[in-house]
C-alpha positions in Angstrom: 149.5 101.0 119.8 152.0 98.9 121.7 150.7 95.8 123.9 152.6 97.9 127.2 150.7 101.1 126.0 146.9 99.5 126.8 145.4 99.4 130.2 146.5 96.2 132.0 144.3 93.3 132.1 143.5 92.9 136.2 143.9 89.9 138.2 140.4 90.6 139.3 137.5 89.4 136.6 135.0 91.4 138.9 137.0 94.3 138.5 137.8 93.8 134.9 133.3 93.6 134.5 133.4 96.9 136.2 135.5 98.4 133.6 133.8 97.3 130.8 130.7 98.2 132.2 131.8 101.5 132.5 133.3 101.9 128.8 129.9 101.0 127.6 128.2 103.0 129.7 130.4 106.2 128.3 129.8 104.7 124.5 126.1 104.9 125.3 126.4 108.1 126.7 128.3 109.3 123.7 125.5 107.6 121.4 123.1 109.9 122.9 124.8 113.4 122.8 125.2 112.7 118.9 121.5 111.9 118.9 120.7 115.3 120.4 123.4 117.6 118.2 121.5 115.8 115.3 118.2 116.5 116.4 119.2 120.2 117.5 121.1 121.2 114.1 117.9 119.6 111.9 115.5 121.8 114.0 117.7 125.1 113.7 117.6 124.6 109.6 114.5 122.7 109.2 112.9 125.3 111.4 111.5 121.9 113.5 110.4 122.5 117.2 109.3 118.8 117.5 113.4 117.7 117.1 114.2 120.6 119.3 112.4 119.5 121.8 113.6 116.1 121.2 117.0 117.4 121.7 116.2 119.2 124.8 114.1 116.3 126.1 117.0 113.5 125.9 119.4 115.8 128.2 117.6 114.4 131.0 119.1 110.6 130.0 122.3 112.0 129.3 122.5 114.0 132.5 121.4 110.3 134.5 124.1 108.1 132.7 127.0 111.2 133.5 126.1 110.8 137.3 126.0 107.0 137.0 129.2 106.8 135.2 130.9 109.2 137.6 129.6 107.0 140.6 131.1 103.6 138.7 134.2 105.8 138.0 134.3 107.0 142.2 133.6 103.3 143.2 136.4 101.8 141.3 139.2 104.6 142.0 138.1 104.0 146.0 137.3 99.6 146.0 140.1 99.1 143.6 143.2 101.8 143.7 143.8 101.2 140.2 147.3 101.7 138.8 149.1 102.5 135.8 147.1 102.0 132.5 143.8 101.1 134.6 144.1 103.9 136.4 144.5 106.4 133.2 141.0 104.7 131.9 139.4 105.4 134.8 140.8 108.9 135.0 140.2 109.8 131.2 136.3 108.1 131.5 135.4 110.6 134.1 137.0 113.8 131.8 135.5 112.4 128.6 132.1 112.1 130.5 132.4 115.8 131.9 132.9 117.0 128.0 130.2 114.5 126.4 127.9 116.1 129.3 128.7 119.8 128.3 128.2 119.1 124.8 124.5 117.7 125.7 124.4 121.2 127.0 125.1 123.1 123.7 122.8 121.1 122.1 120.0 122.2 124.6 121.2 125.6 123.5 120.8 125.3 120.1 117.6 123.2 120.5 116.1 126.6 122.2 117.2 129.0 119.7 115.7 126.7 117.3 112.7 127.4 118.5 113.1 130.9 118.7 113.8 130.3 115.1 110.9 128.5 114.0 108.9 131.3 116.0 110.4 133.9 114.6 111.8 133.5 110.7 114.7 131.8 109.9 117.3 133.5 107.6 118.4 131.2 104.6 122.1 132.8 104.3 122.7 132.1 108.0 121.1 128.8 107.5 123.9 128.2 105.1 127.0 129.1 107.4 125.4 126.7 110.1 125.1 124.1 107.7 128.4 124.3 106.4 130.0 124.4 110.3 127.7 122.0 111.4 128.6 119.1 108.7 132.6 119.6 110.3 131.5 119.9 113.9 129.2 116.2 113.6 132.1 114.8 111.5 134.4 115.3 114.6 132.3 114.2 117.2 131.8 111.2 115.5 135.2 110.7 115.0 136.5 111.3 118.6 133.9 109.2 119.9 135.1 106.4 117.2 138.8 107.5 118.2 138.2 106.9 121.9 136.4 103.5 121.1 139.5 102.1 119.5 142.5 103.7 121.4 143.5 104.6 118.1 146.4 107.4 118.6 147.1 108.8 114.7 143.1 109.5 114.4 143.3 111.5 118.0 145.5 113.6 116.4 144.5 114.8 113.7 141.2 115.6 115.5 142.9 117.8 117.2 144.6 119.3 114.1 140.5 119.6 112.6 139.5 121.5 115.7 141.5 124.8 114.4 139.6 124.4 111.3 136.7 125.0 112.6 137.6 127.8 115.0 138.6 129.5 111.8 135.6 128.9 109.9 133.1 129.6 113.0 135.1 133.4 113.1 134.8 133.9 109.8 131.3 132.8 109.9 131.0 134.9 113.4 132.1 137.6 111.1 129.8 137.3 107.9 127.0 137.7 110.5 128.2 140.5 112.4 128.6 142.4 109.3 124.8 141.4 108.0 123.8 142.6 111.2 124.9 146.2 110.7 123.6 146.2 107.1 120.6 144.8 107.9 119.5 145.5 111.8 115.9 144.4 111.1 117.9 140.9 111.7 118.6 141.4 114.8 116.5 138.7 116.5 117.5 136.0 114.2 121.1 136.8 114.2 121.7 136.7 117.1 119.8 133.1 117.3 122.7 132.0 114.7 125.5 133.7 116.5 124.3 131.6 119.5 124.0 128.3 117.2 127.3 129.1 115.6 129.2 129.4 119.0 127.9 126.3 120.7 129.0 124.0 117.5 132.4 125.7 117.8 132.4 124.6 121.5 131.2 121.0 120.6 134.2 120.9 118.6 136.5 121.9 121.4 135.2 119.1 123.6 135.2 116.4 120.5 138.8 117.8 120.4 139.2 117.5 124.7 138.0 113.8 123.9 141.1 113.1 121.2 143.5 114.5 123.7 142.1 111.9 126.5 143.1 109.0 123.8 146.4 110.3 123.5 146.6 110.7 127.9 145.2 107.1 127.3 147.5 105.3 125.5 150.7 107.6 125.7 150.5 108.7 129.7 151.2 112.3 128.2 148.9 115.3 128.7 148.4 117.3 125.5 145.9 119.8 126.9 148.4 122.3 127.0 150.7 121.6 123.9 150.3 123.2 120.5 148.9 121.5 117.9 151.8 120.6 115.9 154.0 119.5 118.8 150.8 116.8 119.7 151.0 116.0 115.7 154.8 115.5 116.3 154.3 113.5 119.8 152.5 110.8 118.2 154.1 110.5 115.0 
C-alpha cells in the first residue's frame, strides 16, 4: 500500500489515542465473534449444548463492545470532523462493526439449532456438508479479520473472490439436503436444523466478505459493494 493510501497521522496525539482505541476495540470485538462461530459450529457436530450455550452466552459482550465502538466512532466524527484517510477509518470501523455484530447473530442461530440437535438426533451425512462449509466459512473470517488488521489490499480481494465459493458450495449443499428430505421425510426436524445451520455460515461468509470490501474503501477510497467480483480483482491488481 502506498504511504498517501493510509489514514493520515493527526496533529492531535489525543485524537490519534482515540483511534487506536477504537481499532482495538473492533479487533477484540472481532476476537470474540470467531470465539462464538467456533463454539456454535463444535456444538452443531459434536451435538454439545454446553458450547452452544457458550456461543449464545458471549453475544451479550459482543453486543456491549458494538454500542461502545459505535459511541467512540459518533464522538470522533462529531469532536473531531475527520477528513480524508481518517475519516474512511472511522467510516469503515462503524460498517465492519455492524457486520462483525450480525455475524454474532448467526452464530446465536446456529448455537440454538444446535441444541435442537443435540435434543433431537443429529444426522451424520448432514454433519458432513456442515463440516465441509464450515472449515471455508472460519477460514475467511479469519482472514478478513487478519486482512482488515493489516490494510493489506491483494488478501481483501481474493476474500472476496472465496465468498462465491462458498455460495456455490452452501447451494449445492442446500440441495443434497432438500433432496434427502423428500426421500427421507422422517428427517424433517433435523433437516431443517442443518438447512438453518447451512444458511447462517453462508451469511457469515458474506459479511467476512462485506469486511474485505471495507479494506479496499480503506485504503483505495473506492466502494466495491456493488462491483463484480472480477472487476474488484482487476481494481486492485
Amino acid at each position: 500500500m502506498n504511504q498517501a493510501d493510509k489514514p493520515r497521522v493527526h496533529i492531535s496525539a489525543q485524537f490519534n489515542t482515540e483511534l487506536e482505541g477504537v481499532r482495538n476495540d473492533l479487533m477484540t470485538m472481532g476476537g470474540l465473534v470467531e470465539s462464538q462461530i467456533e463454539h456454535a459450529i463444535e456444538a452443531a457436530l459434536d451435538g454439545d449444548s454446553l458450547r452452544a450455550e457458550m456461543a449464545i452466552e458471549l453475544d451479550v459482550e459482543v453486543n456491549d463492545l458494538e454500542r461502545s465502538i459505535d459511541e467512540q466512532c459518533t464522538r470522533i466524527l462529531v469532536l473531531r470532523q475527520p477528513a480524508a484517510g481518517d475519516l474512511r477509518l472511522v467510516l469503515a470501523t462503524i460498517k465492519v462493526t455492524n457486520d462483525l455484530e450480525r455475524i454474532g447473530d448467526e452464530a446465536v442461530k446456529i448455537g440454538r439449532q444446535a441444541i435442537e440437535l443435540a435434543e433431537g438426533g443429529a444426522l451424520e451425512s448432514a454433519s458432513a456438508r456442515v463440516r465441509d462449509l464450515a472449515g471455508a466459512v472460519n477460514s475467511i473470517l479469519k482472514d478478513s479479520l487478519d486482512s482488515f488488521a493489516r490494510l493489506e489490499v491483494s488478501d481483501a480481494a481474493t476474500i472476496i473472490l472465496r465468498d462465491d465459493d462458498i455460495d456455490e458450495a452452501y447451494t449445492a449443499a442446500k440441495k443434497w439436503l432438500t433432496g434427502e428430505i423428500q426421500a427421507h421425510p422422517e428427517t424433517l426436524e433435523a433437516s431443517l436444523a442443518y438447512l438453518g445451520i447451512l444458511k447462517s455460515l453462508e451469511r457469515v461468509g458474506d459479511h467476512a466478505a462485506n469486511i474485505a470490501e471495507q479494506v479496499i474503501f480503506l485504503t483505495r477510497g473506492v466502494d466495491v459493494r456493488h462491483l463484480d467480483t472480477l472487476a474488484v480483482r482487476d481494481l486492485v491488481s
